[in-house]
N, C-alpha and C positions, 0 to 999 in steps of 0.2 A: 236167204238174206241174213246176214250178219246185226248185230246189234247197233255198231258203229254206225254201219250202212243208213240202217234204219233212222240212225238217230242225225243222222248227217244230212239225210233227206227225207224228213219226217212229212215236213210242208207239202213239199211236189206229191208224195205219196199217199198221202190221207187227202189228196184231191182226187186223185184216180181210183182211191180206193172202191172196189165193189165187194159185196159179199156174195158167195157163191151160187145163192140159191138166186138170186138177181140176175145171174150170168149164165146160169142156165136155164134159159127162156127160148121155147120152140116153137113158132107160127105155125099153124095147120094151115092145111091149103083151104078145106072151108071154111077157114078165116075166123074159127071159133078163138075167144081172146081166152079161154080157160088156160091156166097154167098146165102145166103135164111135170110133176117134180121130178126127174131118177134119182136113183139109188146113186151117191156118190161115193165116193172112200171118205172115210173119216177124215184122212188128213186134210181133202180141202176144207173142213171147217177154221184151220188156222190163217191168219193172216199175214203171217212170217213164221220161218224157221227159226229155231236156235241152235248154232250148231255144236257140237258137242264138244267140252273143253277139258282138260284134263279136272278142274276142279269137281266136276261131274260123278268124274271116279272115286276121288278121296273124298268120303262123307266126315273125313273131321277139317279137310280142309273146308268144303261146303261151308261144313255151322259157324267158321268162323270168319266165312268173308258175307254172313247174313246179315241183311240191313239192321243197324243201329237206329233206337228208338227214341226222341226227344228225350224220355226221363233218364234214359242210360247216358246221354251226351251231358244230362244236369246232372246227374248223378258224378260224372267225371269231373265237370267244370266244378261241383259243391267239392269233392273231395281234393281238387288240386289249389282250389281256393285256401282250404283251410289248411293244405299241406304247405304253402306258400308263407300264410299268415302267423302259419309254427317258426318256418325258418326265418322270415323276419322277424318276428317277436327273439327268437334264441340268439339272431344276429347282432339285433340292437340291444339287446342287455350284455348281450357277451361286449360291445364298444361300448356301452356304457361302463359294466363294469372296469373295462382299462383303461377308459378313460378317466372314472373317477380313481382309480389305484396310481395313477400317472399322477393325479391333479396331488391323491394323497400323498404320493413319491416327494414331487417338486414340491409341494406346503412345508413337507417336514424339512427337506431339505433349503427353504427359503428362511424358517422358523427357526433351523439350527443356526444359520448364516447370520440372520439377525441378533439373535442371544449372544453369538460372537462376537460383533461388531459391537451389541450393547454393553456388556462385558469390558470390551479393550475401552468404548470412550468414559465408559466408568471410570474405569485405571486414570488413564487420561485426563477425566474431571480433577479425579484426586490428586494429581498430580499437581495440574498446573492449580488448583486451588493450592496445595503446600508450595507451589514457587511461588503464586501471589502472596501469601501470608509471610513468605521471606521479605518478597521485592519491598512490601508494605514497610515491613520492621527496618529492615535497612533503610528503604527511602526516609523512615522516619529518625533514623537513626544518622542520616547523611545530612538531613536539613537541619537537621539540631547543630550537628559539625559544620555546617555554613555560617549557620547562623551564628555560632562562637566565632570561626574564621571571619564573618563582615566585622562583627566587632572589635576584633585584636584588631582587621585592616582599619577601621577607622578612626581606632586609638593609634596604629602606629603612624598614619596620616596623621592624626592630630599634632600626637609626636612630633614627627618630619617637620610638621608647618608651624610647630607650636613657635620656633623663632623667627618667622617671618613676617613681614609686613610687604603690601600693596601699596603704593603710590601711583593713583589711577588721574589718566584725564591727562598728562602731564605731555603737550606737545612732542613730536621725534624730530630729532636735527641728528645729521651726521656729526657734526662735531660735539655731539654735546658729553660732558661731563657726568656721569651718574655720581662717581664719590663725591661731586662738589654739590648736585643736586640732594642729596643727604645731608651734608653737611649746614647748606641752608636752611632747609627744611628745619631742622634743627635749632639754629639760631630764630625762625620766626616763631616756633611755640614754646621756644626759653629752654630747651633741654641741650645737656653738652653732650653730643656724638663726637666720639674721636674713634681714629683712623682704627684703630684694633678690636673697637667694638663692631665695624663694620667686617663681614667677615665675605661678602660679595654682593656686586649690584649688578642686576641682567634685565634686558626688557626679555619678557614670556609673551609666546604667541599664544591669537586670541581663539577664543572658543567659538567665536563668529567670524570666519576669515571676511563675511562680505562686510563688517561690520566697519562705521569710518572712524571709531575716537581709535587714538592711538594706542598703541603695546604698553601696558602694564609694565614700571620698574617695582621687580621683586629687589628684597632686599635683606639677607638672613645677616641677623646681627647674633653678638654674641652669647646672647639669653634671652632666655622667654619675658624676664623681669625686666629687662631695657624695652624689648618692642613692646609692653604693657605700660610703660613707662610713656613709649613716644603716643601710643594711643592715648592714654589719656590725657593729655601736653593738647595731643589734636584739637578730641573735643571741645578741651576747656579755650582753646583760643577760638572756633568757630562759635563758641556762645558769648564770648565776647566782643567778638568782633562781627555780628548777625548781619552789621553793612556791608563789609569788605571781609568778606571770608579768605580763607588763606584760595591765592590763585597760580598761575603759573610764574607770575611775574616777579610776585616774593621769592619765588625757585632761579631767578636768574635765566631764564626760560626768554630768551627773545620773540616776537612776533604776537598777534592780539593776546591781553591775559584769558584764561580759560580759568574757572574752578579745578582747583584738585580735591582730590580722597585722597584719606589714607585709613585700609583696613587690614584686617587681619589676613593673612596667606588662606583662603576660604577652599577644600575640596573643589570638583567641580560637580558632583551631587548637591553638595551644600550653596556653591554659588550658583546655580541654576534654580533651587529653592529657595532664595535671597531675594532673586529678580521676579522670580512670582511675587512676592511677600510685596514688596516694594511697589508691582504692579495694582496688587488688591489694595492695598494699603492707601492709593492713588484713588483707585474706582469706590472705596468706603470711606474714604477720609479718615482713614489714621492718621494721628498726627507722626507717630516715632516708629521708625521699623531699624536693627542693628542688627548685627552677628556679633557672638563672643561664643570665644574658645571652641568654637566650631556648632554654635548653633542661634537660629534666626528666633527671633522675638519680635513682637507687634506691640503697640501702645493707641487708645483712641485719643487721649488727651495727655494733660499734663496736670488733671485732678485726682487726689489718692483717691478718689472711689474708679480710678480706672486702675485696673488691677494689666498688670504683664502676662501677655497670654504669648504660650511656647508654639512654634509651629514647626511640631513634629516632620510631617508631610506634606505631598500637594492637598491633601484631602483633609487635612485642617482648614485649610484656607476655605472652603466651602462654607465651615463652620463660624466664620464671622459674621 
């Protein structure tokens, strides 16, 4: 019987099993129950054969197909443990090491990148701080040059307008006359205008198209010293005549009388500063608001302890 065999039907066979000396049992015929043992051969003392394998022969094959012992299978498992926890341990250091020489690689090379970049915006700061420090000087050097250029422009304005006068308020007819409305004008505040002192009369469009008093006659005469002349001719007739101020009707002006002005040829900075002046002037009760020679003046009364205040800008007018 084979090992296989045996091992293959162990069950069935370890029920049938008998041992020898049980099997051979002989009944006497006098019926005596005494056993009677024989002499058997040795071999039936076995309970199976083994049959014989080559490893039989080879006594160094034998020793080494000998059953293995719990402490030699611990023995293997301690040594393959700690063979295992070598090569993990040299494998994780050996990634760790490349990985930190990688981390070291890409740092320095991040490190270098940066110093670079910090470098060029340096340059770059310096720079555009020396363009600022130009753009500065010059700007300051450009407003200085404005600021001379508004002044020539508002003296060559002045210039320009210094022989002109307004005649404001003064009704529009198609037919009408301008050189004879000068001329009247003239005869009502006592001054003589003749023809060559007139050097042209135009009505000018207004600074308020929606606005309804009619277009300003401008009027440049031949010196600054006549239209200073007819200005104050003006005044001096509207303070004597506080009832009947000079109107359209003294101008030869057909249809209801209307009051006229007559002022100096005013910028239109300067006359848009005018109409402030004259509006606060209203809302505080100034009594006198004027322009001369291109600049607005305020009065609260007609007592010398009111002194003539200048008004520079809108933000004077705050200050009353």
């Amino acid at each position: 019987m084979t090992t296989a065999h045996y091992m293959q039907n162990k069950t069935s066979l370890l029920n049938t099993w008998k041992c020898p000396a049980c099997i051979n049992v002989t009944r006497r015929n006098n019926k005596d129950n005494t056993p009677v043992r024989q002499v058997h051969a040795p071999s039936l003392d076995m309970s199976c054969d083994e049959e014989p394998s080559q490893e039989v022969a080879n006594t160094t094959q034998h020793s080494q197909s000998a059953p293995i012992t719990y402490d030699q299978i611990n023995g293997l498992f301690e040594s393959f443990r700690v063979s295992l926890a070598n090569d993990i341990r040299v494998t994780i250091k050996s990634e760790i090491n490349t990985a930190i020489e990688n981390l070291k690689s890409e740092f320095t090379a991040t490190t270098d990148f940066l110093s670079s970049e910090q470098c060029d915006l340096r340059k770059e700061l310096n720079v555009a701080k020396t363009t600022i420090k130009d753009l500065e000087s010059e700007n300051l050097k450009m407003s200085s040059e404005m600021r001379n250029l508004e002044r020539r422009l508002v003296s060559l304005e002045k210039s320009s307008r210094s022989q002109n006068l307004e005649i404001q308020c003064v009704p529009e007819n198609k037919a009408e006359n301008l050189f004879e409305i000068v001329n009247k004008l003239g005869k009502e505040i006592n001054v003589s205008i003749t023809d060559a002192e007139v050097k042209s009369t135009r009505r000018v469009s207004k600074l308020e198209k929606s606005a309804e008093r009619p277009r300003n006659i401008l009027v440049t005469l031949s010196s600054e010293r006549q239209r200073d002349t007819i200005l104050t001719a003006f005044k001096a007739y509207n303070r004597e005549h506080r009832a009947t101020p000079l109107t359209s009707t003294h101008l030869g002006v057909p249809g209801a009388p209307t009051r006229v002005y007559v002022a100096e040829h005013l910028a239109p900075e300067c006359k848009h500063l005018f109409a402030l002046a004259r509006k606060a002037a209203r809302e505080l009760n100034y009594k006198h608001v004027w322009a001369k020679y291109g600049r607005v003046f305020v009065k609260k009364d007609d007592k010398e302890t009111s002194g003539t205040i200048y008004i520079k800008d809108a933000t004077a007018l705050k200050e009353l």
